[in-house]
N, CA, C and O atoms as a GROMACS GRO file, in nm:
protein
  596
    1UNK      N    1  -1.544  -0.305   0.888
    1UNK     CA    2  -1.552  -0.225   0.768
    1UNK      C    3  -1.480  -0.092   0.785
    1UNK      O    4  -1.398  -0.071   0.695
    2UNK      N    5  -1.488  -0.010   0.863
    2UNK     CA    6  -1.430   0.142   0.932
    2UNK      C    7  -1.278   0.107   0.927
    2UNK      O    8  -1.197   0.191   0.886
    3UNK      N    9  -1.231  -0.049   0.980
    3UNK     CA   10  -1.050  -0.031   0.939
    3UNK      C   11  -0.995  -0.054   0.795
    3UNK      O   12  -0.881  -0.025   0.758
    4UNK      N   13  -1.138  -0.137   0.686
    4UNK     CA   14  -1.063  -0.109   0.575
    4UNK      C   15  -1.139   0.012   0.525
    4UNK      O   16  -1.092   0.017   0.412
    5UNK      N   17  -1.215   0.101   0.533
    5UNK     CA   18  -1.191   0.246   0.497
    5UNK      C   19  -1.088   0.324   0.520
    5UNK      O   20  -1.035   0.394   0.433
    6UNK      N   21  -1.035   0.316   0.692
    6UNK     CA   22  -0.926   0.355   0.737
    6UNK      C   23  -0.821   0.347   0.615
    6UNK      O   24  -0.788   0.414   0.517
    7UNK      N   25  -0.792   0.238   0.672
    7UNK     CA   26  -0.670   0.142   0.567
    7UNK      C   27  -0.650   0.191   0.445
    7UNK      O   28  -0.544   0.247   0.420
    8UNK      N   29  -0.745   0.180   0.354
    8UNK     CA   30  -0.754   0.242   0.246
    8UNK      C   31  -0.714   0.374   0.194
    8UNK      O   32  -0.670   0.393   0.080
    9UNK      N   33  -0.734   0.476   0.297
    9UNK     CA   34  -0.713   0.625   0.255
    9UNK      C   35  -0.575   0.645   0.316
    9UNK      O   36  -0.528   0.757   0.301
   10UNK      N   37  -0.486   0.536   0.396
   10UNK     CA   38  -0.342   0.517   0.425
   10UNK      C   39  -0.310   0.453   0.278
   10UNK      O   40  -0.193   0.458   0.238
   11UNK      N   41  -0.375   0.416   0.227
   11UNK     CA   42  -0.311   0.334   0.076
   11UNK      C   43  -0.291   0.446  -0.008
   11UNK      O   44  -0.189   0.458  -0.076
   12UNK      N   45  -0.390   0.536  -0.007
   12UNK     CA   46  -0.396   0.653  -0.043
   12UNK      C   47  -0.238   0.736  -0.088
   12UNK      O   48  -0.184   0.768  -0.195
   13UNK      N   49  -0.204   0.748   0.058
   13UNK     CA   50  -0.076   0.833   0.096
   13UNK      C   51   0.033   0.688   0.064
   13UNK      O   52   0.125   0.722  -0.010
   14UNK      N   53   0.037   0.582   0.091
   14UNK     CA   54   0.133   0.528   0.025
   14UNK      C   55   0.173   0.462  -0.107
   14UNK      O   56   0.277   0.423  -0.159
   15UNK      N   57   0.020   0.469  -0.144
   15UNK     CA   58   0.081   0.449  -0.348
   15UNK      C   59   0.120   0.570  -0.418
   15UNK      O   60   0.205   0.573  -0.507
   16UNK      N   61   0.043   0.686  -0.366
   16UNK     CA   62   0.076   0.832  -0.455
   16UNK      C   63   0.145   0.940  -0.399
   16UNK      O   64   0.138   1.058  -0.433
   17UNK      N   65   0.234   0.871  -0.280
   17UNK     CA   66   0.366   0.959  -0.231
   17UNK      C   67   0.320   1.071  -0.171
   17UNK      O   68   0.407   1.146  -0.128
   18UNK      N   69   0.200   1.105  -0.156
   18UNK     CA   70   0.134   1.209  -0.098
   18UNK      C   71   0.224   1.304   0.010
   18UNK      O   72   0.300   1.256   0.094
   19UNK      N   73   0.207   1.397  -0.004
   19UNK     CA   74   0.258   1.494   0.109
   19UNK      C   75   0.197   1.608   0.167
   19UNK      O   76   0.212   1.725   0.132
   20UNK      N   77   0.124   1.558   0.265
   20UNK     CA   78   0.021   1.607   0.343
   20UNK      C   79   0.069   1.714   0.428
   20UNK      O   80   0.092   1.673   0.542
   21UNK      N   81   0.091   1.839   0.412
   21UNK     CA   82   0.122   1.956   0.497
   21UNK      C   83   0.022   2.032   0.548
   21UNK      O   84  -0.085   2.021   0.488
   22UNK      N   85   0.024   2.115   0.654
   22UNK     CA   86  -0.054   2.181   0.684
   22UNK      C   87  -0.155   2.153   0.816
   22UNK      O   88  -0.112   2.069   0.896
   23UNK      N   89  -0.244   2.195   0.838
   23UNK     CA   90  -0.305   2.165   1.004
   23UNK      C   91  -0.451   2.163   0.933
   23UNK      O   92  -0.531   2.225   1.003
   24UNK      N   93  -0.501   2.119   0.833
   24UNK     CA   94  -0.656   2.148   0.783
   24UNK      C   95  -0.670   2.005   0.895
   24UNK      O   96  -0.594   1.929   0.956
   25UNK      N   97  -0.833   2.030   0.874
   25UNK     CA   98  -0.862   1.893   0.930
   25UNK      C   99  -0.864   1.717   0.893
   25UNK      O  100  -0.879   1.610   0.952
   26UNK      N  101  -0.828   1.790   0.694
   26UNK     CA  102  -0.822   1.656   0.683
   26UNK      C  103  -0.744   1.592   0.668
   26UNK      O  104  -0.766   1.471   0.663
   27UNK      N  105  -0.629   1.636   0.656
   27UNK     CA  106  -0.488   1.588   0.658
   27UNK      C  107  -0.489   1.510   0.799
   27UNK      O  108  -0.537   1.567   0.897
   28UNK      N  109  -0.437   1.382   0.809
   28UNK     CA  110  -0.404   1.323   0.923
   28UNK      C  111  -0.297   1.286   0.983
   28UNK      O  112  -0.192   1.237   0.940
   29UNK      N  113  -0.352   1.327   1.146
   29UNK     CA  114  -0.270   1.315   1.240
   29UNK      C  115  -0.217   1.212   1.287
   29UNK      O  116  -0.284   1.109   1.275
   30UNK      N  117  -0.100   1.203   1.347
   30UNK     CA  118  -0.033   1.110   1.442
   30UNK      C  119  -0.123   1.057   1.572
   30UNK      O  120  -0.109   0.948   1.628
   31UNK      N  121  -0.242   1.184   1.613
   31UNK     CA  122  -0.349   1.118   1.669
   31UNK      C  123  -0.438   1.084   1.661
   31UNK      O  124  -0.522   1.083   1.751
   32UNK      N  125  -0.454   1.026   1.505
   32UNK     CA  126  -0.552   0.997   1.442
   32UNK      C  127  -0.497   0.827   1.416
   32UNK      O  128  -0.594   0.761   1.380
   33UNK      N  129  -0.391   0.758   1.425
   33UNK     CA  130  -0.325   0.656   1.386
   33UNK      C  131  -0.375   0.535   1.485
   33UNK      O  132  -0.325   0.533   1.598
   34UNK      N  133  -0.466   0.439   1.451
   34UNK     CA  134  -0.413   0.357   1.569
   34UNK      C  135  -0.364   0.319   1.643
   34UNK      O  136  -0.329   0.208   1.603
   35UNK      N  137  -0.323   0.335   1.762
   35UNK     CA  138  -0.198   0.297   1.859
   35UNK      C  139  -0.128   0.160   1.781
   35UNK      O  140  -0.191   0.077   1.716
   36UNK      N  141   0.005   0.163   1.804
   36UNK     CA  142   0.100   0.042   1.737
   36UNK      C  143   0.066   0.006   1.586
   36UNK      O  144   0.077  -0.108   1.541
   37UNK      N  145   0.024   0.115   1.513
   37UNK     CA  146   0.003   0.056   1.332
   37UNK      C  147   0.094   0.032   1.320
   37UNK      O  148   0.192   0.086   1.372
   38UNK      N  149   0.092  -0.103   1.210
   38UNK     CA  150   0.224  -0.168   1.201
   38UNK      C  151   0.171  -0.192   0.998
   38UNK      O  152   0.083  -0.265   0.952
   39UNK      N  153   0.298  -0.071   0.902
   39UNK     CA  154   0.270  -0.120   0.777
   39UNK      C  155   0.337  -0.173   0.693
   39UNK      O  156   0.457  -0.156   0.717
   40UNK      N  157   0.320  -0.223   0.614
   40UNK     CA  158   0.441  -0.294   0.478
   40UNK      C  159   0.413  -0.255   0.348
   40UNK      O  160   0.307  -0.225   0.292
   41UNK      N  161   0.523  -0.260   0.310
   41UNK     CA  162   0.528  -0.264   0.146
   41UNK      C  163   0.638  -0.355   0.082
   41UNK      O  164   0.759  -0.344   0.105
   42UNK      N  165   0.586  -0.436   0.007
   42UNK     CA  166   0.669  -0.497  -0.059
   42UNK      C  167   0.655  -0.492  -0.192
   42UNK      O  168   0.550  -0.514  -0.253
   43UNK      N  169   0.760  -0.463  -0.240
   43UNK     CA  170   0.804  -0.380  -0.418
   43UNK      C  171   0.850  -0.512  -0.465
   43UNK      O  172   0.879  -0.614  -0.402
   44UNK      N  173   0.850  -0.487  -0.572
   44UNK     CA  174   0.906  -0.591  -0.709
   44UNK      C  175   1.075  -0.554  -0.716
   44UNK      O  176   1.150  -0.649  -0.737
   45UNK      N  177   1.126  -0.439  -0.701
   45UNK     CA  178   1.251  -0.436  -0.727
   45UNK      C  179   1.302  -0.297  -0.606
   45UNK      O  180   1.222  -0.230  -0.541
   46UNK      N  181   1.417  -0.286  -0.604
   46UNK     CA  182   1.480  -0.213  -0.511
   46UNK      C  183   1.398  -0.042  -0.517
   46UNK      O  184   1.350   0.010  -0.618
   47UNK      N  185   1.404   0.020  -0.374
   47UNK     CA  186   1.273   0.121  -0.358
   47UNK      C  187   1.384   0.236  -0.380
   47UNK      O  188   1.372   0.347  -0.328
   48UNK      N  189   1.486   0.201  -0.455
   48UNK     CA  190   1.613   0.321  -0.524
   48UNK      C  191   1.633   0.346  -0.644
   48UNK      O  192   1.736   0.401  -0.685
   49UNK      N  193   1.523   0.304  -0.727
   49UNK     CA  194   1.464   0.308  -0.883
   49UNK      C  195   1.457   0.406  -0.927
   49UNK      O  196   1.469   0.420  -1.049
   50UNK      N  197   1.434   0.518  -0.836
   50UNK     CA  198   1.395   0.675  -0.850
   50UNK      C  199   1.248   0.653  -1.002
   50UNK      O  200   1.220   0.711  -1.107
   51UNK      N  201   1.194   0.535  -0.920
   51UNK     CA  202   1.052   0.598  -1.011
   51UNK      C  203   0.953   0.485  -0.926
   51UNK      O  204   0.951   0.490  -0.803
   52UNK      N  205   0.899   0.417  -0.977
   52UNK     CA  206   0.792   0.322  -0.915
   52UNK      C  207   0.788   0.274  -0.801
   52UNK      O  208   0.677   0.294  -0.752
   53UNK      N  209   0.855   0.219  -0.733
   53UNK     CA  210   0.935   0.143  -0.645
   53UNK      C  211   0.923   0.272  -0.563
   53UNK      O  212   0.840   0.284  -0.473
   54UNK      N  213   1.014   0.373  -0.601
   54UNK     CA  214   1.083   0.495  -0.513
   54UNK      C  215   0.964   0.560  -0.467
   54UNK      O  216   0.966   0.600  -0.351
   55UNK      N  217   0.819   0.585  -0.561
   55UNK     CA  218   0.714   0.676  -0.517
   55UNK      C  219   0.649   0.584  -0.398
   55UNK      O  220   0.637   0.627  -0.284
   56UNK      N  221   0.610   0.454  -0.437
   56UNK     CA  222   0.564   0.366  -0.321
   56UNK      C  223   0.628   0.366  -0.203
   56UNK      O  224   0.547   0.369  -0.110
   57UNK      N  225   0.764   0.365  -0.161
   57UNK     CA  226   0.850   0.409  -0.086
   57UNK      C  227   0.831   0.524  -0.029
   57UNK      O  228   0.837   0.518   0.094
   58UNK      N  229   0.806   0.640  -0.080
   58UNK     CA  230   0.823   0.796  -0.071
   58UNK      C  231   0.687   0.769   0.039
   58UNK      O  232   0.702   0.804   0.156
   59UNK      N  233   0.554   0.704  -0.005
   59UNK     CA  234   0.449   0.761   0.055
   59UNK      C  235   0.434   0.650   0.166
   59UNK      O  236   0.334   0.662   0.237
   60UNK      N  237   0.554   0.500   0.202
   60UNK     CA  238   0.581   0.455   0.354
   60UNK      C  239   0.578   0.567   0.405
   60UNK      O  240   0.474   0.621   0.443
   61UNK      N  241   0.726   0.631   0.412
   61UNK     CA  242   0.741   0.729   0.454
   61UNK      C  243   0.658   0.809   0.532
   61UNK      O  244   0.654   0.828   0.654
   62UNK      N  245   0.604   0.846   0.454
   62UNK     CA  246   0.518   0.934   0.488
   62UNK      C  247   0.397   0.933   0.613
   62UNK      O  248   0.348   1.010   0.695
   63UNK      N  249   0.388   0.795   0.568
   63UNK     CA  250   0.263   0.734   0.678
   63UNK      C  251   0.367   0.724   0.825
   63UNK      O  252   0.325   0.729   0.940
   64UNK      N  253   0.476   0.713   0.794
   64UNK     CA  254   0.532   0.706   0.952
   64UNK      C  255   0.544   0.804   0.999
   64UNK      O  256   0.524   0.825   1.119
   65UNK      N  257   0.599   0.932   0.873
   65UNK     CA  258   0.578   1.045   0.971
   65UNK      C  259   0.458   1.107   0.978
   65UNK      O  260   0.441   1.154   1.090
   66UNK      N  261   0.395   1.120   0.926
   66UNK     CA  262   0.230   1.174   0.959
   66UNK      C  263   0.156   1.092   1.046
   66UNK      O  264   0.080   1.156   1.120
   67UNK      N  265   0.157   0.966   1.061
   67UNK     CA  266   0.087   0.854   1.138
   67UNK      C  267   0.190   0.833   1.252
   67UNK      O  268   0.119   0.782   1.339
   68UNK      N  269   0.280   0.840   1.289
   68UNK     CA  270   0.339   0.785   1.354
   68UNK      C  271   0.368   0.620   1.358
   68UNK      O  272   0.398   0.536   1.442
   69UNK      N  273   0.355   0.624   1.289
   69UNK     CA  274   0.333   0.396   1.180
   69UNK      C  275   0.452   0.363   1.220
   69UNK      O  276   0.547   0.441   1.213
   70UNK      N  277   0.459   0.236   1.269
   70UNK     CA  278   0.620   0.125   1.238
   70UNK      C  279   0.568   0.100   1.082
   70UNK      O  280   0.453   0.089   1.041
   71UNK      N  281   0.658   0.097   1.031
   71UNK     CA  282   0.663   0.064   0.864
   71UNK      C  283   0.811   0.013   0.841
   71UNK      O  284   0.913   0.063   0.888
   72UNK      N  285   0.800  -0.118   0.742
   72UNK     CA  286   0.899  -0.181   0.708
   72UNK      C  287   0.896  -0.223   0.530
   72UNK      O  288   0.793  -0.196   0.467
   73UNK      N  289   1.000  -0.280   0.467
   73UNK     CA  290   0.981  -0.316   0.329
   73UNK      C  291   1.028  -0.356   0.298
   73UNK      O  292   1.139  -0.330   0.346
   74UNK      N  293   1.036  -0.459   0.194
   74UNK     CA  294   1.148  -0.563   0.108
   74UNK      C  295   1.078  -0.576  -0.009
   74UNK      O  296   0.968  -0.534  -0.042
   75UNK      N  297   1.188  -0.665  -0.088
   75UNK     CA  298   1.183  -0.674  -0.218
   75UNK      C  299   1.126  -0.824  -0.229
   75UNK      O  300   1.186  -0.905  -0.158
   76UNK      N  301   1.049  -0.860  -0.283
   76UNK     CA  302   0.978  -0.996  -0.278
   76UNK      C  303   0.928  -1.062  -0.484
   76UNK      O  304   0.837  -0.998  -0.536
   77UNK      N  305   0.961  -1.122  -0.528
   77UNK     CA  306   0.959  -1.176  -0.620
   77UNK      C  307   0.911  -1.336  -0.678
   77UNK      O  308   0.979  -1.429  -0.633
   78UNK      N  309   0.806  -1.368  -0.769
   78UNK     CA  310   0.788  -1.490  -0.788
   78UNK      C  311   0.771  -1.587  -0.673
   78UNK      O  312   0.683  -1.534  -0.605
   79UNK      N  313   0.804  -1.693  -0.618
   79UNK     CA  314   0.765  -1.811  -0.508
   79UNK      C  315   0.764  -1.692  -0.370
   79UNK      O  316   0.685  -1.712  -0.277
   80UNK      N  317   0.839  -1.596  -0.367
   80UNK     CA  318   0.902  -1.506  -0.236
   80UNK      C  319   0.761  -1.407  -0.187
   80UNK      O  320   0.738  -1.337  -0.089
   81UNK      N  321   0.682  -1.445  -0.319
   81UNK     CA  322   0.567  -1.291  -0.248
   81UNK      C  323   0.473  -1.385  -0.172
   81UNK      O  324   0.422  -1.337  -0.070
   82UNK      N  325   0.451  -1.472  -0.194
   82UNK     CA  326   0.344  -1.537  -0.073
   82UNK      C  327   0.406  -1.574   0.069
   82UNK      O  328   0.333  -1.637   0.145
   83UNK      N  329   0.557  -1.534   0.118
   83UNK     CA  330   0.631  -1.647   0.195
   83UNK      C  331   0.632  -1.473   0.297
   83UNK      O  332   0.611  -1.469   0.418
   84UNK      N  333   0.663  -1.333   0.197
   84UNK     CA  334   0.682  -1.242   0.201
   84UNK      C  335   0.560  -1.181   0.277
   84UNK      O  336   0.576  -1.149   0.395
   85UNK      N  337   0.426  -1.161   0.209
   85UNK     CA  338   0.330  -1.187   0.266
   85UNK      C  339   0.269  -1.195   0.426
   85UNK      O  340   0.244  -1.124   0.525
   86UNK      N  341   0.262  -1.356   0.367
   86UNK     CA  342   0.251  -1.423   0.503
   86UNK      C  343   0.326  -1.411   0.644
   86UNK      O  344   0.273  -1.419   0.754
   87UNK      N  345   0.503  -1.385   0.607
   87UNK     CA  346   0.563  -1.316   0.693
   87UNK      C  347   0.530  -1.173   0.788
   87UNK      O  348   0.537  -1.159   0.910
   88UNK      N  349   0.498  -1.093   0.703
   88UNK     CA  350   0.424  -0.955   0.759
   88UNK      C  351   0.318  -0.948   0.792
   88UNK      O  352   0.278  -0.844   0.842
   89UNK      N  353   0.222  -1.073   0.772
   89UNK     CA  354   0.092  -1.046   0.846
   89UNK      C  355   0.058  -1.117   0.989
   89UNK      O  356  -0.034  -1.089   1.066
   90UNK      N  357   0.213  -1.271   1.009
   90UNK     CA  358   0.203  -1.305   1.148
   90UNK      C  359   0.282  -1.211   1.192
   90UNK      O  360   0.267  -1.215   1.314
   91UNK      N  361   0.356  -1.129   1.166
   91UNK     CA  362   0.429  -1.034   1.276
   91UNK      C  363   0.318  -0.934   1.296
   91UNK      O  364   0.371  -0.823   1.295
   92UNK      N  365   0.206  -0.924   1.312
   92UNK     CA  366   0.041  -0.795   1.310
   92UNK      C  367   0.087  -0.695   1.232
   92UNK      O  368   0.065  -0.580   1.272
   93UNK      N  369   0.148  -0.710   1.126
   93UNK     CA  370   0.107  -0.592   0.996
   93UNK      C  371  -0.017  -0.577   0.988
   93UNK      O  372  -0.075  -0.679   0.949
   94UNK      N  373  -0.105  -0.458   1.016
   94UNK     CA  374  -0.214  -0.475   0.986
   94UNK      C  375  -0.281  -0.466   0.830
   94UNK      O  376  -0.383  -0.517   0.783
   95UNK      N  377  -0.178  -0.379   0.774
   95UNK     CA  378  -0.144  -0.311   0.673
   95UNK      C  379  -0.066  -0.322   0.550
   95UNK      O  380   0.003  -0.227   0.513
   96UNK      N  381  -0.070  -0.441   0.478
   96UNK     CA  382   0.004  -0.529   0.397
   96UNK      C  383  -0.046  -0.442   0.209
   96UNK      O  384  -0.154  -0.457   0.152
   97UNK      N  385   0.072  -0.361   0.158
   97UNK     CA  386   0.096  -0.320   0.030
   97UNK      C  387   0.140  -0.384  -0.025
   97UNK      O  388   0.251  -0.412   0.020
   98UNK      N  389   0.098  -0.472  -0.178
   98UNK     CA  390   0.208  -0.500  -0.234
   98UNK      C  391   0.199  -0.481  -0.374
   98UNK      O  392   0.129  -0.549  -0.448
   99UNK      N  393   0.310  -0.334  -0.426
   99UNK     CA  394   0.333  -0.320  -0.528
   99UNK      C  395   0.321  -0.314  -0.644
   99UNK      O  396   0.393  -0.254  -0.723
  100UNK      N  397   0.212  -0.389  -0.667
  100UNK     CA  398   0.253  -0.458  -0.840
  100UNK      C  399   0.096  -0.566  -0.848
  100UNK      O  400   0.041  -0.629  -0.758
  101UNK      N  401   0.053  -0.548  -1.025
  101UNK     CA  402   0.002  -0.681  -1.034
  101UNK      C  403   0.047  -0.801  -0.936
  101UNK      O  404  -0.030  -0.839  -0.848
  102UNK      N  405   0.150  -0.848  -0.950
  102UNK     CA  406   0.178  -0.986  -0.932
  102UNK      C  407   0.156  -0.986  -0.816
  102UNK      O  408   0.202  -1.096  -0.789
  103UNK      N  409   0.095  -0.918  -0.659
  103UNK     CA  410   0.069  -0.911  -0.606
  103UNK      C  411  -0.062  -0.967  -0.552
  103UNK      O  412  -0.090  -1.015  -0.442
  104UNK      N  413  -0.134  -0.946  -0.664
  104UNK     CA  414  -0.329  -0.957  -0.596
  104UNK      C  415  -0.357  -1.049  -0.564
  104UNK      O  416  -0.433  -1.073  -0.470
  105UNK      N  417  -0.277  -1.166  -0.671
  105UNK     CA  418  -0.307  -1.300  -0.643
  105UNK      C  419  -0.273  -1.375  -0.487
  105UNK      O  420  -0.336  -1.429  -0.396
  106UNK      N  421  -0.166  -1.348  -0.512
  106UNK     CA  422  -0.150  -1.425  -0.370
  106UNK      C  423  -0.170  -1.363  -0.202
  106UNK      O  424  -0.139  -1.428  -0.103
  107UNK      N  425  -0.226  -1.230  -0.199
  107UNK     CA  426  -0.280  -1.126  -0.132
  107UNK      C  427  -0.393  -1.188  -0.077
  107UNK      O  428  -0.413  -1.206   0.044
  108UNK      N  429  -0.484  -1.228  -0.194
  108UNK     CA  430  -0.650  -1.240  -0.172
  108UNK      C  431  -0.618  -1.441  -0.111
  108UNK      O  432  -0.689  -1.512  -0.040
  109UNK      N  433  -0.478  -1.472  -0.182
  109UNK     CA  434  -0.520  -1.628  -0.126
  109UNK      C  435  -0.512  -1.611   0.044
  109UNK      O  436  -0.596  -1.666   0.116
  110UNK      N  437  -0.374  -1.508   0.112
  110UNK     CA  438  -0.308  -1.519   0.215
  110UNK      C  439  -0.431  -1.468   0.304
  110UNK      O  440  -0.447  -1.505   0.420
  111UNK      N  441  -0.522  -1.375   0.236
  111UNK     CA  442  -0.551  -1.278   0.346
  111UNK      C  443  -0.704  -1.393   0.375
  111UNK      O  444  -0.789  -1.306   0.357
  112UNK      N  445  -0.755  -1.474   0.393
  112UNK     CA  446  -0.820  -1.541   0.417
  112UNK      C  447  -0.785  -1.613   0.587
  112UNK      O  448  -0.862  -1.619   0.683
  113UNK      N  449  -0.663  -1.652   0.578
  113UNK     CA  450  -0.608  -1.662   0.724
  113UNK      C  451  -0.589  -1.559   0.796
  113UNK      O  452  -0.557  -1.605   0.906
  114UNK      N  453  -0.589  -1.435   0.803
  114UNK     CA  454  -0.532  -1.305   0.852
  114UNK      C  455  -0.661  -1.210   0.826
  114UNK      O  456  -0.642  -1.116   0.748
  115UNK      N  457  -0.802  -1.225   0.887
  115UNK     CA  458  -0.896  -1.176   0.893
  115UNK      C  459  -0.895  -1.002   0.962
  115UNK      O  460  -0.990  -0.924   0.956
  116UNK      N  461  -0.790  -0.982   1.012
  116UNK     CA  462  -0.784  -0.863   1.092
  116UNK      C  463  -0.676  -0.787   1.016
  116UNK      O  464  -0.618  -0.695   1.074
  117UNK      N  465  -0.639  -0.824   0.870
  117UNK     CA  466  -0.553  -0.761   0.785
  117UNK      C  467  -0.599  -0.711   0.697
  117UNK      O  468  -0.684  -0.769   0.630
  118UNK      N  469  -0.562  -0.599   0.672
  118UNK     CA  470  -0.572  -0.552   0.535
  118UNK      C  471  -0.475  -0.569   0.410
  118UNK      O  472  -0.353  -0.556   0.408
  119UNK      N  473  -0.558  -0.601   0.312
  119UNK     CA  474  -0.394  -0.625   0.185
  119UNK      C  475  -0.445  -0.544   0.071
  119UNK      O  476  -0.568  -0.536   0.069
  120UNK      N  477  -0.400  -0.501   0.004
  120UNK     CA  478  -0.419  -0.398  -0.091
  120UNK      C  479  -0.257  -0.388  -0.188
  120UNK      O  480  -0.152  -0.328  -0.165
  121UNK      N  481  -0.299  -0.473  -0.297
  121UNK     CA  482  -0.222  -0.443  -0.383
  121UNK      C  483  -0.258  -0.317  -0.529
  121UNK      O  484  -0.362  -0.254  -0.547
  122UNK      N  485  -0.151  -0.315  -0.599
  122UNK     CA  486  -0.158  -0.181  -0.713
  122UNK      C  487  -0.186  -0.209  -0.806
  122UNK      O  488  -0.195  -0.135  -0.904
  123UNK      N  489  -0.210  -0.329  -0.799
  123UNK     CA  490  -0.348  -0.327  -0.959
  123UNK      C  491  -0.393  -0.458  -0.914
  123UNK      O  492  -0.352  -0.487  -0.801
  124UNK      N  493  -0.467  -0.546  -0.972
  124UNK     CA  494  -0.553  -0.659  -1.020
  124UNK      C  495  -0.660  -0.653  -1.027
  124UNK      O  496  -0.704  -0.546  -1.070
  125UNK      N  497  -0.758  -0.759  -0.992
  125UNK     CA  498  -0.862  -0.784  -1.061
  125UNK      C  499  -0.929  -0.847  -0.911
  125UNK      O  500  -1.040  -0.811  -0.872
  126UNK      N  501  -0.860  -0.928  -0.848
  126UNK     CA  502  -0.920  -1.038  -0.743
  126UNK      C  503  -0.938  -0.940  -0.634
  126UNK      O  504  -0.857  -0.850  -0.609
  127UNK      N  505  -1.066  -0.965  -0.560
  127UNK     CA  506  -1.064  -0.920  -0.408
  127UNK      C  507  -1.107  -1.045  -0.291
  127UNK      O  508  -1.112  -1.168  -0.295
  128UNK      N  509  -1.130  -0.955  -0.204
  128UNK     CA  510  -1.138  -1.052  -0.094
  128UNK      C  511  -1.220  -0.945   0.024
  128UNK      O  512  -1.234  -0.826  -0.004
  129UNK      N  513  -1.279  -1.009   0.173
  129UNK     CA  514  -1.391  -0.937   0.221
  129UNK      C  515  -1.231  -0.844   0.282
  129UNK      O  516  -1.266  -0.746   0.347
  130UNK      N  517  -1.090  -0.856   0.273
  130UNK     CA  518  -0.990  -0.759   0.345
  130UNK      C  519  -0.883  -0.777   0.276
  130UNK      O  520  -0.775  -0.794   0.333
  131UNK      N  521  -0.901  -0.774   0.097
  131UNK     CA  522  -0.831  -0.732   0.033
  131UNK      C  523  -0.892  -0.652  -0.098
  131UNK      O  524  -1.006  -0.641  -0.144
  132UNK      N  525  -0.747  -0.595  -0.140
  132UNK     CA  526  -0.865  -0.572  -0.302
  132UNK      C  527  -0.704  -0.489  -0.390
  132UNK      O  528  -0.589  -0.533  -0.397
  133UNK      N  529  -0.761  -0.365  -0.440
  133UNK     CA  530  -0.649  -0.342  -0.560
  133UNK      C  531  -0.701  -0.214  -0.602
  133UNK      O  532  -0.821  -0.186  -0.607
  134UNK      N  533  -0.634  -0.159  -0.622
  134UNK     CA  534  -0.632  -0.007  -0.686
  134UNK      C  535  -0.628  -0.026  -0.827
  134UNK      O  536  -0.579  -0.132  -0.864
  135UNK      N  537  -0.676   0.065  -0.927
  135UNK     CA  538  -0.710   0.059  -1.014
  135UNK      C  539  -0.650   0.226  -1.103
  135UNK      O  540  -0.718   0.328  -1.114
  136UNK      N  541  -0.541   0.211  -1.142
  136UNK     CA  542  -0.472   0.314  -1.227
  136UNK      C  543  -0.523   0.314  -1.359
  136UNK      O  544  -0.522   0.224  -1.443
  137UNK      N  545  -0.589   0.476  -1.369
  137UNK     CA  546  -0.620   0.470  -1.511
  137UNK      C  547  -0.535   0.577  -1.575
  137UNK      O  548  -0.560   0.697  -1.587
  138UNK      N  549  -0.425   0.508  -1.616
  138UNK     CA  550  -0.303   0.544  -1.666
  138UNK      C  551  -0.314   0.595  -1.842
  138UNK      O  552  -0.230   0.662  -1.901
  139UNK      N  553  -0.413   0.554  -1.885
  139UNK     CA  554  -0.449   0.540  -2.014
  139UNK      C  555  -0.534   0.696  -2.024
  139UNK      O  556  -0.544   0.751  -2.134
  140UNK      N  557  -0.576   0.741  -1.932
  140UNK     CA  558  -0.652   0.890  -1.957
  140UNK      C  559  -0.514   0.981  -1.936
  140UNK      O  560  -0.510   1.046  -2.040
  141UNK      N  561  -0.426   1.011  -1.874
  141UNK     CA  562  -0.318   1.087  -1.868
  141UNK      C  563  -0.270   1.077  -1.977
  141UNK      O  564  -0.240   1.174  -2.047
  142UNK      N  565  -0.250   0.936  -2.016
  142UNK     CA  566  -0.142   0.961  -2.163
  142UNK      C  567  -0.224   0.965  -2.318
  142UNK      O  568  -0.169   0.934  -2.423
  143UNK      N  569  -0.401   1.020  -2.304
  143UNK     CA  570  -0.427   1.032  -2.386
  143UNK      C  571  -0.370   1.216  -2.369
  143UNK      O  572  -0.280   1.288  -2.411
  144UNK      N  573  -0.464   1.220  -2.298
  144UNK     CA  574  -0.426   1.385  -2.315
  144UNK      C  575  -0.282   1.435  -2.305
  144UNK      O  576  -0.248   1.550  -2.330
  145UNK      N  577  -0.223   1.364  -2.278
  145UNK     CA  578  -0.038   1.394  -2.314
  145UNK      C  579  -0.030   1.373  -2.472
  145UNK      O  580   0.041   1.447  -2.540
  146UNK      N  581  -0.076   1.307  -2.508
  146UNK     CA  582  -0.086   1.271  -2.673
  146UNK      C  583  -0.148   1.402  -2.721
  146UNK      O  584  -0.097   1.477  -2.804
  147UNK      N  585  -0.253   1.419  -2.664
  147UNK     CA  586  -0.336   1.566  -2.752
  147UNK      C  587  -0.251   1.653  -2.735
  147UNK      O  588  -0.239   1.713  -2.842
  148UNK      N  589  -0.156   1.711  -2.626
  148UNK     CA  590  -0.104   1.824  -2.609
  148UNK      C  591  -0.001   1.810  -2.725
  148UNK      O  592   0.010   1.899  -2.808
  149UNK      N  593   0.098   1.660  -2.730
  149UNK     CA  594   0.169   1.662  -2.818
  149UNK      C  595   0.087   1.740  -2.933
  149UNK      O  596   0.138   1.759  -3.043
   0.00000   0.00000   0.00000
């Protein structure tokens, strides 16, 4: 349970591009990282979108340099996200992102074989005892963008 809490607050910094400066205590360290974390992300379309793609990207990043993480990523689509997947979790990804709805589904089927993985996709509905999904409530920002209008 403690590595998908872990895990989780690394999902943190890689869905919302986070940029953690400073020496407080809660910002985390490179010696705070598991020895050999190994993470992924796999996007729906190229991570040079300069928007969706690019922020998920922005906050890899990040985890490698704040964590000291191997982190890798590709573009995975339709039949390719379960093959995609499954690829990154026999190489010990411990740490499997993927992108997008179309993600959850085949996340929660894969991660059943890969008990020592975490998968965490950016939206759905399905979980699993080492997967699950973030939940954007995108709909409260753009009310009050509406009121300001």
């Amino acid at each position: 349970m403690w590595r998908f809490v872990c895990y989780t607050i690394l999902a943190c910094l890689v869905l919302f591009g986070c940029d953690a400066t400073g020496s407080s205590p809660s910002n985390p360290s490179k010696s705070d990282a598991p020895a050999g974390m190994k993470v992924a992300l796999i996007t729906p379309d190229a991570v040079s979108d300069s928007g969706w793609n690019a922020l998920a990207y922005d906050g890899l990043m990040q985890v490698k340099k704040e964590l000291g993480a191997t982190v890798d990523n590709q573009e995975a689509q339709g039949p390719k996200i379960k093959d995609a997947i499954r690829s990154y979790a026999q190489k010990n990804y411990r740490l499997i992102f993927g992108h997008g709805y179309e993600y959850n589904e085949p996340m929660v089927q894969v991660a059943k074989d890969f008990p020592e993985t975490v998968f965490i996709s950016s939206s759905g509905g399905q979980t699993a005892p080492n997967a699950g999904a973030f939940r954007f409530y995108l709909e409260q920002g753009c009310y009050l963008g509406g009121m300001l209008a």
